[in-house]
DRENDO-1510 file (C-alpha; in Angstrom, 1 decimal, always signed):
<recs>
REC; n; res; u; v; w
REC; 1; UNK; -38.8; +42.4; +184.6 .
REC; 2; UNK; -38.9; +42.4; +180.8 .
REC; 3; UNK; -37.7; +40.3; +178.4 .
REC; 4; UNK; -34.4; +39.5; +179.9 .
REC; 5; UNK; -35.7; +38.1; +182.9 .
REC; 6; UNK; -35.2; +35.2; +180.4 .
REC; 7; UNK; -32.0; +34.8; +180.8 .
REC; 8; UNK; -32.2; +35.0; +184.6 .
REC; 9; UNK; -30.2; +32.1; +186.2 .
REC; 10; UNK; -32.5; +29.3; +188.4 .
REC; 11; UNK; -30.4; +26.4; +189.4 .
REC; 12; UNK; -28.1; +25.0; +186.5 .
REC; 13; UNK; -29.9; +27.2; +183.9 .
REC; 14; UNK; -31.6; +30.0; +182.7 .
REC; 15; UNK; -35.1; +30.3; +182.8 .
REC; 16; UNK; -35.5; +29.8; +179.5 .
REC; 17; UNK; -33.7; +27.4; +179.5 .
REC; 18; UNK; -35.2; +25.4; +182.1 .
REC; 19; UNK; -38.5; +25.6; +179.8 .
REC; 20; UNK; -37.0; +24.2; +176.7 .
REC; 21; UNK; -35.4; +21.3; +178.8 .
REC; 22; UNK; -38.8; +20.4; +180.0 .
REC; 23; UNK; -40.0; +20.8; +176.4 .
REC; 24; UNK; -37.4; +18.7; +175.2 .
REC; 25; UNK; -38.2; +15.9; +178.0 .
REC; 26; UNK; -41.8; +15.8; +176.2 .
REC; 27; UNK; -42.2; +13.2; +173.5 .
REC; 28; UNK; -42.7; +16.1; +170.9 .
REC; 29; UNK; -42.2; +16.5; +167.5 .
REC; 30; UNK; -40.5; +19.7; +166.8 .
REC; 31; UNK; -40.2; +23.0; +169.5 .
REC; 32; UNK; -39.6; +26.6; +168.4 .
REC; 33; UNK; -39.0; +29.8; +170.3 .
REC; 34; UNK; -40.0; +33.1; +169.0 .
REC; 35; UNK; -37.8; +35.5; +169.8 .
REC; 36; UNK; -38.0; +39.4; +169.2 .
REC; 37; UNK; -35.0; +40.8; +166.9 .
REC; 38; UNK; -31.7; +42.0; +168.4 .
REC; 39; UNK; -32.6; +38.9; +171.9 .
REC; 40; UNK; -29.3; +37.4; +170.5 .
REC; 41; UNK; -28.3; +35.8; +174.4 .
REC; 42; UNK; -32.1; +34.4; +174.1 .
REC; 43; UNK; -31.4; +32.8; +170.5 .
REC; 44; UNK; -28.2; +31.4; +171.8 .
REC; 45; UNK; -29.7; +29.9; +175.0 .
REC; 46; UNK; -32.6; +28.3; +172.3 .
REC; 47; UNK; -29.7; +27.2; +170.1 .
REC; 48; UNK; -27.6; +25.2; +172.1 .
REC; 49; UNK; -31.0; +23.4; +173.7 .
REC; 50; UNK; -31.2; +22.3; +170.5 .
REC; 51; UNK; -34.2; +24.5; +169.7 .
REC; 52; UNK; -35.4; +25.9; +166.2 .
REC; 53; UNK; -35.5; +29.8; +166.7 .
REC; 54; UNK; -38.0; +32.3; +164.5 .
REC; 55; UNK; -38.0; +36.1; +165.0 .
REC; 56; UNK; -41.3; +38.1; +165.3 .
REC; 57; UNK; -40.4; +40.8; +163.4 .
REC; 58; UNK; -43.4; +43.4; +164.8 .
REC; 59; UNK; -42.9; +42.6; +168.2 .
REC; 60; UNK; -44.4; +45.8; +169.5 .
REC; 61; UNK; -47.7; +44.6; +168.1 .
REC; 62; UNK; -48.9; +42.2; +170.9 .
REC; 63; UNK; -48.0; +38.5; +172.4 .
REC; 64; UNK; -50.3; +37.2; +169.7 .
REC; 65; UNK; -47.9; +38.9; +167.2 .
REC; 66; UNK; -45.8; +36.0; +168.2 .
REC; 67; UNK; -47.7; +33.2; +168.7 .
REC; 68; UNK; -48.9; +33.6; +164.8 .
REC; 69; UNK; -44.9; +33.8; +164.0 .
REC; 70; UNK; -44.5; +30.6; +165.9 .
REC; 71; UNK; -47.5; +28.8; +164.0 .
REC; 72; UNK; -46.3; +30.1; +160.9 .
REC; 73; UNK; -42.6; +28.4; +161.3 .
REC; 74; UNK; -44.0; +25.1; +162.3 .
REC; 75; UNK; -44.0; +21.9; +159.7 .
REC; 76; UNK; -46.7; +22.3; +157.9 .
REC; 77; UNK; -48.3; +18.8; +158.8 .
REC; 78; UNK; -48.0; +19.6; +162.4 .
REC; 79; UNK; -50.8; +18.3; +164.0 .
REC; 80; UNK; -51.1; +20.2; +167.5 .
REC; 81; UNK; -49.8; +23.4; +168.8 .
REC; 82; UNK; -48.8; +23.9; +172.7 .
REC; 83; UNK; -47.8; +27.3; +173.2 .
REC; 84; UNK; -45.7; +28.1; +176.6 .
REC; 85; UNK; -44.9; +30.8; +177.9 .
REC; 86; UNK; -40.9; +30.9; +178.8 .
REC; 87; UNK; -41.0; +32.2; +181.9 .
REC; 88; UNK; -42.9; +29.1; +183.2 .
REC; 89; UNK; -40.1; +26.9; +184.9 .
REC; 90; UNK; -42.2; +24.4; +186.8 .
REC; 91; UNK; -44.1; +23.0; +184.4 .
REC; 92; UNK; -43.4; +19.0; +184.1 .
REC; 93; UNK; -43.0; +17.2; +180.9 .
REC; 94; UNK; -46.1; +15.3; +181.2 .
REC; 95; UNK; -48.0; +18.3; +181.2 .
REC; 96; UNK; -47.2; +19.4; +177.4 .
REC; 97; UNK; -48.0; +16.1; +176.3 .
REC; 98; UNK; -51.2; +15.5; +178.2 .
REC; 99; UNK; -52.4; +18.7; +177.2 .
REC; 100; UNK; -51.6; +18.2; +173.6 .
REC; 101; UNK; -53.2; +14.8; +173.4 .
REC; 102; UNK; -56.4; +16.4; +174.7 .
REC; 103; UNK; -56.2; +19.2; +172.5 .
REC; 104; UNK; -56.1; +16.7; +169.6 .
REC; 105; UNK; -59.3; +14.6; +171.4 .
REC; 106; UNK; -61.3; +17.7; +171.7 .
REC; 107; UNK; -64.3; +18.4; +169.6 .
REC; 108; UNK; -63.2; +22.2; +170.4 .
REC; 109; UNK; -59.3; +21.5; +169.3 .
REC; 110; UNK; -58.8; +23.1; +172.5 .
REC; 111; UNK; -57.4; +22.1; +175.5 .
REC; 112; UNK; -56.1; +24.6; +178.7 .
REC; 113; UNK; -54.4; +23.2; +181.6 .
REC; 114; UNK; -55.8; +23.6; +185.1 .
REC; 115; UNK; -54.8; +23.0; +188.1 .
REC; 116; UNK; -57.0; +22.5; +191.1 .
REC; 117; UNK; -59.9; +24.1; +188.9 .
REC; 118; UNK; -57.5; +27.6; +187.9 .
REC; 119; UNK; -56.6; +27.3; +184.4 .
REC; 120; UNK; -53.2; +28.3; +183.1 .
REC; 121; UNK; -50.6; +27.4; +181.1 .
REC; 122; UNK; -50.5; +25.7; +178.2 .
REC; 123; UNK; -52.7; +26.1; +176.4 .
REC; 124; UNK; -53.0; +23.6; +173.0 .
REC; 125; UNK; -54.5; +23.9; +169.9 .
REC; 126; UNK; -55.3; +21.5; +167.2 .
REC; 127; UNK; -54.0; +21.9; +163.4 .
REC; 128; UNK; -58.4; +22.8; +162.8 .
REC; 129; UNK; -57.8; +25.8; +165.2 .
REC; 130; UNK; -54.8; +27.1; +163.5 .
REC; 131; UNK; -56.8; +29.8; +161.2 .
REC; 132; UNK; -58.4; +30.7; +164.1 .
REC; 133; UNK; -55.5; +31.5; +165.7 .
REC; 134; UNK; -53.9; +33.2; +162.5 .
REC; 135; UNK; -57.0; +35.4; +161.9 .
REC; 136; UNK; -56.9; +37.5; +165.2 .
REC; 137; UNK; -55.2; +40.5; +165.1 .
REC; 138; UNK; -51.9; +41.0; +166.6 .
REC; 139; UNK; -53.1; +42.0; +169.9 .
REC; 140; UNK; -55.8; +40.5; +170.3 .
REC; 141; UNK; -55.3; +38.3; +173.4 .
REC; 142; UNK; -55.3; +34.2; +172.6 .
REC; 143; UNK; -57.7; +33.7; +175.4 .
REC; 144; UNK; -60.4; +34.9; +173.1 .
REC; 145; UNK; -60.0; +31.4; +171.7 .
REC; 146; UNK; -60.0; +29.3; +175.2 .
REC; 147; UNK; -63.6; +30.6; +176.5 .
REC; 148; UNK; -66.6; +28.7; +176.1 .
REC; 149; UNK; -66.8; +25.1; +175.1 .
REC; 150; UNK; -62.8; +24.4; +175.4 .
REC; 151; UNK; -61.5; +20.8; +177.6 .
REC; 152; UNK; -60.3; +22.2; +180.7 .
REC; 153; UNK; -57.4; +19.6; +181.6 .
REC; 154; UNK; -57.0; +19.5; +185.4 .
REC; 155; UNK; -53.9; +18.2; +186.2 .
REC; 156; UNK; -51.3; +17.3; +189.5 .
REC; 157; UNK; -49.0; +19.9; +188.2 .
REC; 158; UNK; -49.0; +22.9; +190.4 .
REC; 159; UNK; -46.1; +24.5; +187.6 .
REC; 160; UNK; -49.2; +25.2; +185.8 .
REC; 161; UNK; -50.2; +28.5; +187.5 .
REC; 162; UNK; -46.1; +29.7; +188.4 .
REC; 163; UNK; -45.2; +32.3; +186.4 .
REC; 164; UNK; -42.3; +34.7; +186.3 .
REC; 165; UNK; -42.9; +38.0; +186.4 .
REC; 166; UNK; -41.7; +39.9; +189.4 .
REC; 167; UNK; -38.6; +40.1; +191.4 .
REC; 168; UNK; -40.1; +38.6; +194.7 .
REC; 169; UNK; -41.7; +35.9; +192.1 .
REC; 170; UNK; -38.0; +35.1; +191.1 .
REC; 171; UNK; -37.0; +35.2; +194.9 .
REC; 172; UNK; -39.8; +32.6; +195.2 .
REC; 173; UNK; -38.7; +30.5; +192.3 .
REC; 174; UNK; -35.5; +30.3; +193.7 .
REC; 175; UNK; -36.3; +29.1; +197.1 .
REC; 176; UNK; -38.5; +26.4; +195.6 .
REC; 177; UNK; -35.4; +24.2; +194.3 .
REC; 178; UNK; -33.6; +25.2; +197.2 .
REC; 179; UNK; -31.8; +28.2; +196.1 .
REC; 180; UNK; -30.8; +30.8; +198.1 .
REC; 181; UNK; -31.6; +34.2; +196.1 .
REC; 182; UNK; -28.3; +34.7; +194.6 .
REC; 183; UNK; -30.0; +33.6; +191.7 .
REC; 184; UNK; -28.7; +36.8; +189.2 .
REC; 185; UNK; -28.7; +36.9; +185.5 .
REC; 186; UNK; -26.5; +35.5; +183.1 .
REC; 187; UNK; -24.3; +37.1; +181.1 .
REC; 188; UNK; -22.8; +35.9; +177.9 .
</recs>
């Protein structure tokens, strides 16, 4: 669906959208969105949610290309990382913080949501994992990181495992708050 399938409309919102309001439901500190160059609706959407935005420049090098462009915008006394995907609508507020707390408690300083035993997202890293993170190359995946000895939260949030990635997974997202599919994408 590509990265556009951000700006798809569910309910009230975009996609995107939807996941930064959660994020901004969550008692955190600061949230930023990495964005690739030229996703101007994306930056906009990011904007007006009230949303720091960064650009990964390289892109075309892999996801973790952008997960080190987030780390690298953050405050530099940030203590914990949570790193969501944005097509990941049904995650609830409580989630990001739990998982964050844990990550912080772990002897690891890493902490993966589960649910009903499946991990998923997010995934949380503490400020001692951070060079970690920034030392694997740009497409290297970030679950290379979260095997082994890692605190697997388990947690009542089924949001944890629904993903966005296909049209009939969009038809399905709809349906869930009651949509009929007429969700379509937004235009600016």
């Amino acid at each position: 669906m590509g990265e556009q399938k951000l700006a798809l409309t569910l309910g009230d919102r975009t996609l995107l959208g939807t996941v930064l309001h959660h994020l901004s439901q969550a008692s955190l500190d600061e949230v930023i969105c990495v964005l690739r160059p030229g996703a101007d609706e994306l930056a906009k959407i990011a904007q007006q949610a009230g949303v720091k935005v960064t650009r990964n420049l390289l892109p075309g090098r892999g996801k973790t290309s952008s997960i080190k462009a987030g780390l690298r915008a953050l405050h530099p006394e940030t203590e914990t990382v949570i790193i969501v995907p944005g097509d990941m609508p049904f995650l609830l507020p409580e989630t990001f913080e739990r998982v964050g707390r844990a990550a912080c408690e772990a002897q690891s300083g890493v902490a993966v949501a589960c649910y009903r035993g499946r991990r998923g997202h997010p995934v949380a890293f503490h400020q001692s994992r951070f060079c970690d993170i920034l030392a694997l190359s740009d497409d290297d995946p970030l679950y290379t990181l979260t095997r082994g000895k890692v605190t697997h939260l388990d947690l009542d949030d089924p949001g944890i495992l629904i993903n966005i990635n296909t049209p009939q997974q969009y038809e399905e997202a709809c349906g869930r708050i009651g949509l009929p599919f007429t969700c379509k994408q937004e235009r600016s």
